[in-house]
SEFIZA-3560 file (N, C-alpha, C; in Angstrom, 3 decimals):
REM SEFIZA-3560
<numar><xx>61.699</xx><yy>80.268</yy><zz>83.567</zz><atom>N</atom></numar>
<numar><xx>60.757</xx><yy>79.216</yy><zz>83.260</zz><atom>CA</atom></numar>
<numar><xx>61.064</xx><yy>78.022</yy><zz>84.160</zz><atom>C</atom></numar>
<numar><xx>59.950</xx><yy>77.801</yy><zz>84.775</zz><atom>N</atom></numar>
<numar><xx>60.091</xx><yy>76.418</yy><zz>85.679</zz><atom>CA</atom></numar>
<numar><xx>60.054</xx><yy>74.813</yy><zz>84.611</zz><atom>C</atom></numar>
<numar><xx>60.797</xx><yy>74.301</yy><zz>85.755</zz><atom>N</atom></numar>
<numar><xx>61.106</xx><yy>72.933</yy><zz>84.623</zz><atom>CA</atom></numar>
<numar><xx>60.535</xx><yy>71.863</yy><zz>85.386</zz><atom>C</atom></numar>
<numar><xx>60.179</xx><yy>70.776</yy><zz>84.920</zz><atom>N</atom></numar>
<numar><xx>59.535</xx><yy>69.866</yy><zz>85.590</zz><atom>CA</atom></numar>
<numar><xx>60.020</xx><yy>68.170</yy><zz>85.306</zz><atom>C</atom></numar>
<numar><xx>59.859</xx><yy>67.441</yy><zz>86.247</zz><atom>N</atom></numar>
<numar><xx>60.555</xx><yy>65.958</yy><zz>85.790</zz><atom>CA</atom></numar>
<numar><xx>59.018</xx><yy>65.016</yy><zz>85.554</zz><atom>C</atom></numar>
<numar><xx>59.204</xx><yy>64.744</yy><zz>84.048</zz><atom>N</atom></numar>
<numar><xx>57.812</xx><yy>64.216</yy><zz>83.859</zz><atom>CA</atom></numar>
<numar><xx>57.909</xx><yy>62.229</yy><zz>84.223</zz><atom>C</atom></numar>
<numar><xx>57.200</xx><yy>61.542</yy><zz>85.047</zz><atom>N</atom></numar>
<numar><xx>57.187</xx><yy>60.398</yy><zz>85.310</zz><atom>CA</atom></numar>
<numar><xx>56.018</xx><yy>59.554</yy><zz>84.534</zz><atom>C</atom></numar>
<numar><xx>56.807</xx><yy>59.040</yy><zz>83.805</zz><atom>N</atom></numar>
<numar><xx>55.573</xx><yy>58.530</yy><zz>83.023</zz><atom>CA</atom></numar>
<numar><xx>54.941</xx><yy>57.029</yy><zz>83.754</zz><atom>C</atom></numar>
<numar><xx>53.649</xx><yy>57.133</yy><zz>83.468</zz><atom>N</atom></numar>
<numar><xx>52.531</xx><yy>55.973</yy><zz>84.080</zz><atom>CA</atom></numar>
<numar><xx>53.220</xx><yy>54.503</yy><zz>83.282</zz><atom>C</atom></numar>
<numar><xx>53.140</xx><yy>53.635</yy><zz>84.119</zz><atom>N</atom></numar>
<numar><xx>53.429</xx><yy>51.979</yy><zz>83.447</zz><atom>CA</atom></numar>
<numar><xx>52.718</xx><yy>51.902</yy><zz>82.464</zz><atom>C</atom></numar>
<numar><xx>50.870</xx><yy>52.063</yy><zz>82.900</zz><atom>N</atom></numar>
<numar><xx>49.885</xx><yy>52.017</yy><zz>81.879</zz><atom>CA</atom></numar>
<numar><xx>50.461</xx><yy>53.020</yy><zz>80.757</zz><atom>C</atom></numar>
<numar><xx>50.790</xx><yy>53.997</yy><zz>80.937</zz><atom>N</atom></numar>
<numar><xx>50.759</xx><yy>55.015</yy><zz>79.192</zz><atom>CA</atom></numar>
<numar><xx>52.477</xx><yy>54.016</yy><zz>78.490</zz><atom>C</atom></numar>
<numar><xx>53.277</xx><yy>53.605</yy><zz>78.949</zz><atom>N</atom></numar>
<numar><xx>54.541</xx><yy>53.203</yy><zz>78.521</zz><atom>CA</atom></numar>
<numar><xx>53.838</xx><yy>51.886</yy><zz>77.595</zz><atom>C</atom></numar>
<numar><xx>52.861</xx><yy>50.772</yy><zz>78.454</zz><atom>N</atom></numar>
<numar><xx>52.743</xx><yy>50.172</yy><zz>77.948</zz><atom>CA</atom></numar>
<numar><xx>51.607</xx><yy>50.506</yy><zz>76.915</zz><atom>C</atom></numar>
<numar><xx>50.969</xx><yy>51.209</yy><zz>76.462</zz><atom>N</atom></numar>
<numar><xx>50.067</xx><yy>51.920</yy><zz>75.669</zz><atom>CA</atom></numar>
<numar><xx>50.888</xx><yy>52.053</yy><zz>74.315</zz><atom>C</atom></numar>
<numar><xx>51.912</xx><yy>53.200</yy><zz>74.755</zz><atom>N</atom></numar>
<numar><xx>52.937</xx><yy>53.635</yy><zz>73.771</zz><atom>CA</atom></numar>
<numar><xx>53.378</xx><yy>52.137</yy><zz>73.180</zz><atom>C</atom></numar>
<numar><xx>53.850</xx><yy>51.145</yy><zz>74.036</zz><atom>N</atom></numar>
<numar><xx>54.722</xx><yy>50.149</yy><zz>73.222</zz><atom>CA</atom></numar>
<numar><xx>53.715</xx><yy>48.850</yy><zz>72.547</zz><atom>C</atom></numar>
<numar><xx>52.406</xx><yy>49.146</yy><zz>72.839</zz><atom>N</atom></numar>
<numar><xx>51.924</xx><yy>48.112</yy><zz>72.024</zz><atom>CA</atom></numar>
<numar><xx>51.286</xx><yy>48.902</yy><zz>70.961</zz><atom>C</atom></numar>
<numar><xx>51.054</xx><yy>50.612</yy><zz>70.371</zz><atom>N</atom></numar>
<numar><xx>51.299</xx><yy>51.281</yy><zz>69.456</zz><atom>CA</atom></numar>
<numar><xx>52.124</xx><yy>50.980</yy><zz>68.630</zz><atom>C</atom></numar>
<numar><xx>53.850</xx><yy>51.350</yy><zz>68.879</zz><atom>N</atom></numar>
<numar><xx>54.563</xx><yy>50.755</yy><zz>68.446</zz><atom>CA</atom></numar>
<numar><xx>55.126</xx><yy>49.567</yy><zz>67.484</zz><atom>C</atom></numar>
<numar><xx>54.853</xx><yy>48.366</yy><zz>68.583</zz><atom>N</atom></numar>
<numar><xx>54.998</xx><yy>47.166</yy><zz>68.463</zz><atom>CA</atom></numar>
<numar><xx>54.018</xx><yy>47.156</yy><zz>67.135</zz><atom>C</atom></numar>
<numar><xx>52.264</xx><yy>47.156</yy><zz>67.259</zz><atom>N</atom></numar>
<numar><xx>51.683</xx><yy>46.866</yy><zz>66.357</zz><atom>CA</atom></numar>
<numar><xx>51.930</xx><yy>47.626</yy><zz>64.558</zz><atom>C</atom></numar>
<numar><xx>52.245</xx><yy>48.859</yy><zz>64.588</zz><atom>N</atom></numar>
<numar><xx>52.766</xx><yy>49.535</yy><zz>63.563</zz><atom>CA</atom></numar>
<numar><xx>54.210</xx><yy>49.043</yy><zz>62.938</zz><atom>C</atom></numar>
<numar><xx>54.497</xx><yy>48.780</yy><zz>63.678</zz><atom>N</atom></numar>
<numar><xx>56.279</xx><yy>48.010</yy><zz>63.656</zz><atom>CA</atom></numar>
<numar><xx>55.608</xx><yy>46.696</yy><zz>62.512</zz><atom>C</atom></numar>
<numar><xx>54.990</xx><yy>45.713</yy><zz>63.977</zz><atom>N</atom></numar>
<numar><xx>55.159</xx><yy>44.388</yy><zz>63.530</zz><atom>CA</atom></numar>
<numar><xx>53.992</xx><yy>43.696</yy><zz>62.780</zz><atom>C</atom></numar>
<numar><xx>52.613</xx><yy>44.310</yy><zz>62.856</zz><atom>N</atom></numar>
<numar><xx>51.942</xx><yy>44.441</yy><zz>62.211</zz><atom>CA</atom></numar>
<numar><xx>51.708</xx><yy>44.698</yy><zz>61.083</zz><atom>C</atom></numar>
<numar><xx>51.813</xx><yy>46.087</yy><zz>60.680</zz><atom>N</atom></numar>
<numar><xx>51.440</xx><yy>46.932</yy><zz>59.520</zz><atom>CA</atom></numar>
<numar><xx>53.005</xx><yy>46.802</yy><zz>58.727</zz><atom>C</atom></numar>
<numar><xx>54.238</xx><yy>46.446</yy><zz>59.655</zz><atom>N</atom></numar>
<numar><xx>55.118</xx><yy>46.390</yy><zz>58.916</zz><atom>CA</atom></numar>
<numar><xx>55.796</xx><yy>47.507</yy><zz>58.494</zz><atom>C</atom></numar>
<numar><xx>55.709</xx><yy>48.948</yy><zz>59.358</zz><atom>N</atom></numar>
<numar><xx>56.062</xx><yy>50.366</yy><zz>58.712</zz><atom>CA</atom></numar>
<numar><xx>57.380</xx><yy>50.942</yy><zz>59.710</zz><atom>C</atom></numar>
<numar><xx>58.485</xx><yy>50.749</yy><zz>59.669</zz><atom>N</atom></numar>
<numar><xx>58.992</xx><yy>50.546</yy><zz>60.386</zz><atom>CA</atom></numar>
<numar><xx>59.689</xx><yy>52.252</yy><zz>60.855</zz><atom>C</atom></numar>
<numar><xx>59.495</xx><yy>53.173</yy><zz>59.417</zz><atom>N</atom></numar>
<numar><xx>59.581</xx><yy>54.101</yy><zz>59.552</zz><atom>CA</atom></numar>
<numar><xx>58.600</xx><yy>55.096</yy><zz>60.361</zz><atom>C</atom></numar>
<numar><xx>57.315</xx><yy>54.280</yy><zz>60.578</zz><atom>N</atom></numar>
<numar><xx>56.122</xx><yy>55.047</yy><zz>61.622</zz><atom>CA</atom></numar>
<numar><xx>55.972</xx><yy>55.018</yy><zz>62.823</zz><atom>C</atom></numar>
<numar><xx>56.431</xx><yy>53.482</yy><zz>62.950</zz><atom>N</atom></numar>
<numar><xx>57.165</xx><yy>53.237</yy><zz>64.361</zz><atom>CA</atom></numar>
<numar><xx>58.079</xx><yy>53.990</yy><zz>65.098</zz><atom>C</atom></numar>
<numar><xx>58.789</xx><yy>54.662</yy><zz>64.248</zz><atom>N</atom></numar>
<numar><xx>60.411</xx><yy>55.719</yy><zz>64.571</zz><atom>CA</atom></numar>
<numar><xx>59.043</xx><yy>56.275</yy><zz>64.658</zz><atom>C</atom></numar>
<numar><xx>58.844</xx><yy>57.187</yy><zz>64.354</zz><atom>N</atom></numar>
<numar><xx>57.977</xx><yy>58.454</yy><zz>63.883</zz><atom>CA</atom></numar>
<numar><xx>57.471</xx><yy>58.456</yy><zz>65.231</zz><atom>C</atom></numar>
<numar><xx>56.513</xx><yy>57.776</yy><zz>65.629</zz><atom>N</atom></numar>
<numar><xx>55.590</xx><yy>57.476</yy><zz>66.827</zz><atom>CA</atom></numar>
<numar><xx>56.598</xx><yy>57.759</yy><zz>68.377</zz><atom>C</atom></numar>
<numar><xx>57.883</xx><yy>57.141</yy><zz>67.915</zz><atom>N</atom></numar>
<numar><xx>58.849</xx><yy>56.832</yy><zz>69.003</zz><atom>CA</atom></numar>
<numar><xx>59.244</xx><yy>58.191</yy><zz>69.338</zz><atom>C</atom></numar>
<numar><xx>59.587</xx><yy>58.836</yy><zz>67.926</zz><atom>N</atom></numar>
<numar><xx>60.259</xx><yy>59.993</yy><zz>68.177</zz><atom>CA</atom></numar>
<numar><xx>59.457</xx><yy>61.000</yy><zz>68.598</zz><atom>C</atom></numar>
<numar><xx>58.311</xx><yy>60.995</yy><zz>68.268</zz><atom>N</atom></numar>
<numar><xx>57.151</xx><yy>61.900</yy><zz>69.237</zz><atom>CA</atom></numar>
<numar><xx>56.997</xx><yy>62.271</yy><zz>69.926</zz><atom>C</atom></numar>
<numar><xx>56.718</xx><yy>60.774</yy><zz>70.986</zz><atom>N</atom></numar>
<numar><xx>56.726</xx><yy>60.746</yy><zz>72.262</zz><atom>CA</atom></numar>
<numar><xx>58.613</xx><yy>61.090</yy><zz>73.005</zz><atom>C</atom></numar>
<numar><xx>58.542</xx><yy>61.035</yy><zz>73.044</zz><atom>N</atom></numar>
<numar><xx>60.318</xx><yy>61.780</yy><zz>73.507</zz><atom>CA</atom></numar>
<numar><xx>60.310</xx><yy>63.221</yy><zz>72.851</zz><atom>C</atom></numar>
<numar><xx>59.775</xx><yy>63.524</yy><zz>71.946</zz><atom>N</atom></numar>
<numar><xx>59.664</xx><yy>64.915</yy><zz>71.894</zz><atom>CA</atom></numar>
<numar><xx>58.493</xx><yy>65.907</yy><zz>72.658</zz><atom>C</atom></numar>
<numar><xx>57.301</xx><yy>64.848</yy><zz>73.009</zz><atom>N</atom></numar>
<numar><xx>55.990</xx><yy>65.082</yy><zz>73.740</zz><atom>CA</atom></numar>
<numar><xx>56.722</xx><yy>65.297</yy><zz>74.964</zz><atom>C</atom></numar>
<numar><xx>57.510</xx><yy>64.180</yy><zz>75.601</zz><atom>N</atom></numar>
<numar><xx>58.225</xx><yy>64.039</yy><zz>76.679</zz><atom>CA</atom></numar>
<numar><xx>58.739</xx><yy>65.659</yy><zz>77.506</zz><atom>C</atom></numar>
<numar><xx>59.874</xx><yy>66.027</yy><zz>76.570</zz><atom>N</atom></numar>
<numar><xx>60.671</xx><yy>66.803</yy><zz>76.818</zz><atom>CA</atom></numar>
<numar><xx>59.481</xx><yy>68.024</yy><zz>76.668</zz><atom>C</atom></numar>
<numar><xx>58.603</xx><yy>68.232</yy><zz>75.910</zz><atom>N</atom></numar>
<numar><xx>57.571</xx><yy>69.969</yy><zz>75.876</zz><atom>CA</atom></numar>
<numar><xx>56.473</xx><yy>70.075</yy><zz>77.122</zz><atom>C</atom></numar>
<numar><xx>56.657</xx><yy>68.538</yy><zz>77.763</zz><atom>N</atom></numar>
<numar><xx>56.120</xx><yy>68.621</yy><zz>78.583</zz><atom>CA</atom></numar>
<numar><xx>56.639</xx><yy>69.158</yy><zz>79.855</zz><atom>C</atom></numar>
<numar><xx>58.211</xx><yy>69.046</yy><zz>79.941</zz><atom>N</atom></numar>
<numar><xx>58.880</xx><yy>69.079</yy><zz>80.990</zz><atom>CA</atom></numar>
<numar><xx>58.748</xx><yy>70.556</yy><zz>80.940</zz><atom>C</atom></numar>
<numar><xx>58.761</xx><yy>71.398</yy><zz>80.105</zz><atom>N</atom></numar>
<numar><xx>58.506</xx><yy>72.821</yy><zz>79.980</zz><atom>CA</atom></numar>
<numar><xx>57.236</xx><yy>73.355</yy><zz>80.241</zz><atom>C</atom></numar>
<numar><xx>56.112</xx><yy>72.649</yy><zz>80.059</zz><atom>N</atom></numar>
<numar><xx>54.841</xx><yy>73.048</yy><zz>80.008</zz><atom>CA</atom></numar>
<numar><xx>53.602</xx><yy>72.548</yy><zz>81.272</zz><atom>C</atom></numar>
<numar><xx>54.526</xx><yy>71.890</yy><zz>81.925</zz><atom>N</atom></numar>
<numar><xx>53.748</xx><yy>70.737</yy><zz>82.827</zz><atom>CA</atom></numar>
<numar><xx>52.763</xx><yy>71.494</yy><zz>83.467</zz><atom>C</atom></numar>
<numar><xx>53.323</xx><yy>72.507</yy><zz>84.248</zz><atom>N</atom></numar>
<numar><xx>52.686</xx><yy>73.922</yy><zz>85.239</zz><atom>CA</atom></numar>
<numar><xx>51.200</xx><yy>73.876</yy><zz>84.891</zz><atom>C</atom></numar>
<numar><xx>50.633</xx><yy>74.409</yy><zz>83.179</zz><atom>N</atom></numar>
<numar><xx>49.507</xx><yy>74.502</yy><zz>83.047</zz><atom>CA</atom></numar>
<numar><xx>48.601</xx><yy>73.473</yy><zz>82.858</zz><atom>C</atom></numar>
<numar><xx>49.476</xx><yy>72.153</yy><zz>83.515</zz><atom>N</atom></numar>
<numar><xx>48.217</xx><yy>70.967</yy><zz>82.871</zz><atom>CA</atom></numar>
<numar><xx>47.253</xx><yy>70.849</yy><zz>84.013</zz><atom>C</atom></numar>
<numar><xx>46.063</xx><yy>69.889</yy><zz>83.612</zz><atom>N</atom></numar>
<numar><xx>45.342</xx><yy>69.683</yy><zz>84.713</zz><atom>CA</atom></numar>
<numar><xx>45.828</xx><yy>68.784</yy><zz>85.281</zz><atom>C</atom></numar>
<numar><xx>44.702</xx><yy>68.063</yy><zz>86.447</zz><atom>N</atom></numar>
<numar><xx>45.295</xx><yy>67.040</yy><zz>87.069</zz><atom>CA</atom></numar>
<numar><xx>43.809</xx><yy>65.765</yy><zz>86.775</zz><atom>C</atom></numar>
<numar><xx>44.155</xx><yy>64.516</yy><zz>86.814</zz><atom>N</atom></numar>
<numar><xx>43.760</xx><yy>63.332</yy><zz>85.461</zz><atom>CA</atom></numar>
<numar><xx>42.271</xx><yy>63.634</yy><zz>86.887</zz><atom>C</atom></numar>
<numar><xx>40.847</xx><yy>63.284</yy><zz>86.210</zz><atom>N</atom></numar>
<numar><xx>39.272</xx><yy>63.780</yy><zz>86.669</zz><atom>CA</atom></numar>
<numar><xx>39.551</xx><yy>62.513</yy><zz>87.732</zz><atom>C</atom></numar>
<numar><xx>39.667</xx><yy>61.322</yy><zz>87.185</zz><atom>N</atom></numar>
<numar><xx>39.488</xx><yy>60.141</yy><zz>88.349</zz><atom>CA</atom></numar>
<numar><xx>40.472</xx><yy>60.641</yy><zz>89.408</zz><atom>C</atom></numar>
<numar><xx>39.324</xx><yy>60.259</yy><zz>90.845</zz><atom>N</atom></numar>
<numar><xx>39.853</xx><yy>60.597</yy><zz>91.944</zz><atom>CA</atom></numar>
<numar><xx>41.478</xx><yy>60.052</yy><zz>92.296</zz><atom>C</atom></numar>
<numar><xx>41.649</xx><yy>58.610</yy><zz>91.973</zz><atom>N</atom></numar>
<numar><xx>42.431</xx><yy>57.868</yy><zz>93.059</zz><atom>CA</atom></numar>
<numar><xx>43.557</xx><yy>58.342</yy><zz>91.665</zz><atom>C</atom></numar>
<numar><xx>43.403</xx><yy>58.792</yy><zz>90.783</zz><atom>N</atom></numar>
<numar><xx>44.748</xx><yy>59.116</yy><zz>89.722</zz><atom>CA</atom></numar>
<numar><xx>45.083</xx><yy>60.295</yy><zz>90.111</zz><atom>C</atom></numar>
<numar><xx>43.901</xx><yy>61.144</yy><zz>90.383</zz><atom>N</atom></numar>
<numar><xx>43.862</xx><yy>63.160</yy><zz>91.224</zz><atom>CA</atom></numar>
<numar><xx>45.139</xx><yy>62.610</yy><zz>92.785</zz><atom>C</atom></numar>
<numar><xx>44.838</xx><yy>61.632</yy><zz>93.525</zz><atom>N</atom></numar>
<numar><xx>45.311</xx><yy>61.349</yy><zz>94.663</zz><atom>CA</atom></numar>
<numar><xx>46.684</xx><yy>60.948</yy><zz>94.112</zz><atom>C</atom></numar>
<numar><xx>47.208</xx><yy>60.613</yy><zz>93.329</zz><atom>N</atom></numar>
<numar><xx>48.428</xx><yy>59.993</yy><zz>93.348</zz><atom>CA</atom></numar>
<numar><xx>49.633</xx><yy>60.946</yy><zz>92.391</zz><atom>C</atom></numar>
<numar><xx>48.768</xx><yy>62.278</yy><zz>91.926</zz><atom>N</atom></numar>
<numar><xx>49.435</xx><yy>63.643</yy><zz>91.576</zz><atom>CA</atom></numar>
<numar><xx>49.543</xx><yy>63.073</yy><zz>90.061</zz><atom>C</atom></numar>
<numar><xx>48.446</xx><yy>62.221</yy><zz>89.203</zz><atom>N</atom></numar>
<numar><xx>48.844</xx><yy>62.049</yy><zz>87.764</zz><atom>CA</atom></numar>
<numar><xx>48.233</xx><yy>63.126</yy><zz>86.768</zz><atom>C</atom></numar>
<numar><xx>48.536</xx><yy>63.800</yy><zz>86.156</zz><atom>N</atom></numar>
<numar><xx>48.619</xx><yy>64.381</yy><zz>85.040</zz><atom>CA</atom></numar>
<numar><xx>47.859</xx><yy>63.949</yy><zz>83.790</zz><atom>C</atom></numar>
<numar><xx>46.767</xx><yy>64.149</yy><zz>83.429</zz><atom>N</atom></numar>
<numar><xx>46.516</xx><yy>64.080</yy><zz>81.632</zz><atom>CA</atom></numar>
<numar><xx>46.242</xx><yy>64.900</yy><zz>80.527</zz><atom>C</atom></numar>
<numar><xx>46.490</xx><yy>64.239</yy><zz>79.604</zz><atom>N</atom></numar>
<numar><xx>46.150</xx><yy>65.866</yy><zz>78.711</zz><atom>CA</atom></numar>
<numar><xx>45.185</xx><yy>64.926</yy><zz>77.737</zz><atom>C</atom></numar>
<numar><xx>44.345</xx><yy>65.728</yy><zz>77.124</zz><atom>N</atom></numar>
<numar><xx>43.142</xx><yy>65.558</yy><zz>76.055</zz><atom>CA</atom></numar>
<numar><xx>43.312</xx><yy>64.716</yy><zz>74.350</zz><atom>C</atom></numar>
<numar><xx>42.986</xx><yy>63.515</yy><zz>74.830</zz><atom>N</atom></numar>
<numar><xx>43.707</xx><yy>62.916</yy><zz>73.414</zz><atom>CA</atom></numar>
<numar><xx>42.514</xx><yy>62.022</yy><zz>72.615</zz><atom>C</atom></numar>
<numar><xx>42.044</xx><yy>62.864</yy><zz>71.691</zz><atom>N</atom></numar>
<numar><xx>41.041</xx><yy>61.971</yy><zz>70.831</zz><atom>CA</atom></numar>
<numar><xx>39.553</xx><yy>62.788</yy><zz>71.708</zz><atom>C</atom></numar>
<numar><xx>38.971</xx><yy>61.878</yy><zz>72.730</zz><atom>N</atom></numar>
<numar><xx>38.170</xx><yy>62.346</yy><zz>73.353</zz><atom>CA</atom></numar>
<numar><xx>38.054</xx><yy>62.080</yy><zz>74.347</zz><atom>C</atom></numar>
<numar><xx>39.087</xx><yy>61.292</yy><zz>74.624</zz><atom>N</atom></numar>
<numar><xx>39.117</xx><yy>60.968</yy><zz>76.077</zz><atom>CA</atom></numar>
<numar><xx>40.199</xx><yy>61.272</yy><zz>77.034</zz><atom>C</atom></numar>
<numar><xx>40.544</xx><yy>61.550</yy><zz>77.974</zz><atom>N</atom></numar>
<numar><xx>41.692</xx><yy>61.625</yy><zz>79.453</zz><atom>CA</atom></numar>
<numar><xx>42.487</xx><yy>60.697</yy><zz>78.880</zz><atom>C</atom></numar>
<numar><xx>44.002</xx><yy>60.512</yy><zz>78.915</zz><atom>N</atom></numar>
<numar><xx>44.430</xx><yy>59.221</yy><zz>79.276</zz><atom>CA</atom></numar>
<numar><xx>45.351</xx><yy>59.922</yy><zz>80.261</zz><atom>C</atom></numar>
<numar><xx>45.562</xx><yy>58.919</yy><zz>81.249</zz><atom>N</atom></numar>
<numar><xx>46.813</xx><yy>59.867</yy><zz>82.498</zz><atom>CA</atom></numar>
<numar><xx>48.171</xx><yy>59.186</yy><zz>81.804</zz><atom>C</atom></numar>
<numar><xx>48.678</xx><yy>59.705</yy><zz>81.968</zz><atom>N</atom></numar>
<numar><xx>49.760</xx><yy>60.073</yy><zz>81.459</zz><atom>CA</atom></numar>
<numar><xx>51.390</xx><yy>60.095</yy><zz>82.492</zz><atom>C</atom></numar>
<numar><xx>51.124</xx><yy>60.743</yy><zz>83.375</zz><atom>N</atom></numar>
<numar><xx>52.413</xx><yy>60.293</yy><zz>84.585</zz><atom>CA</atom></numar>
<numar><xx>52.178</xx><yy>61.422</yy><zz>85.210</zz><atom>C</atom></numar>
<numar><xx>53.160</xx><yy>61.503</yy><zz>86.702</zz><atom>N</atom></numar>
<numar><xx>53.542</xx><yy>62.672</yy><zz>87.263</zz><atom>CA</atom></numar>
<numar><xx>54.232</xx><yy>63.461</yy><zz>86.964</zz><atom>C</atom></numar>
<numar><xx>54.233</xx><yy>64.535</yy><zz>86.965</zz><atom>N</atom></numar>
<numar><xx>54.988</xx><yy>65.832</yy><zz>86.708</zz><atom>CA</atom></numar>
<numar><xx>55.530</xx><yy>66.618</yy><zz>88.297</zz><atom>C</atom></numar>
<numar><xx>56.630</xx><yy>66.461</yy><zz>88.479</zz><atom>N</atom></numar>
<numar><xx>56.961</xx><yy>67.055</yy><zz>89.888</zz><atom>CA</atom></numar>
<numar><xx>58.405</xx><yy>68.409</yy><zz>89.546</zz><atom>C</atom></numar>
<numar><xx>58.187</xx><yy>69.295</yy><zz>90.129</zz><atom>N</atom></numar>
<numar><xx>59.363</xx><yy>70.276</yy><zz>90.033</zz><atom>CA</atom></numar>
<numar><xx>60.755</xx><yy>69.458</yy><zz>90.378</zz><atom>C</atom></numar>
<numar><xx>61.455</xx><yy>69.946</yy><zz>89.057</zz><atom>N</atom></numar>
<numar><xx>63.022</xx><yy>69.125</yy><zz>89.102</zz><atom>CA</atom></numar>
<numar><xx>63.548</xx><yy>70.173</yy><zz>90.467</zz><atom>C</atom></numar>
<numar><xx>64.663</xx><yy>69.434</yy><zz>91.398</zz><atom>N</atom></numar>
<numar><xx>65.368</xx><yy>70.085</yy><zz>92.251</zz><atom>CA</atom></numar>
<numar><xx>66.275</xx><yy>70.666</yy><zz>92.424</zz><atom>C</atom></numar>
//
């Protein structure tokens, strides 16, 4: 099984942390916040296993820069590069 080093986008990090942040500091749930956190680091790592079959994100200049998305809700979000570890 090929393995892959997943690079995540600034935009999706900062996505993830104002998720976070707002469930945290907002809603006040501090246990959903973990929850959310621990997800993504588990999303992280199934990706590094699975990267091979993803597509590559429809917008051109994200297609040009080798970003990656997968299908969330109903829309694309890119997500980062995925490049073969060495």
């Amino acid at each position: 099984m090929d393995l892959y080093e997943v690079i995540i986008s600034p935009k999706a990090l900062s996505l993830l942390d104002g998720y976070i942040d707002y469930i945290q500091y907002k809603s006040k749930n501090e246990q959903a916040a973990e929850a959310v956190w621990q997800d993504a680091v588990e999303t992280e790592a199934e990706l590094e296993k699975a990267a091979g079959s993803l597509n590559y994100c429809t917008k051109p200049i994200l297609r040009e820069l080798g970003y990656e998305a997968w299908n969330q809700a109903v829309r694309n979000i890119p997500f980062g590069r995925i490049e073969p570890l060495k």
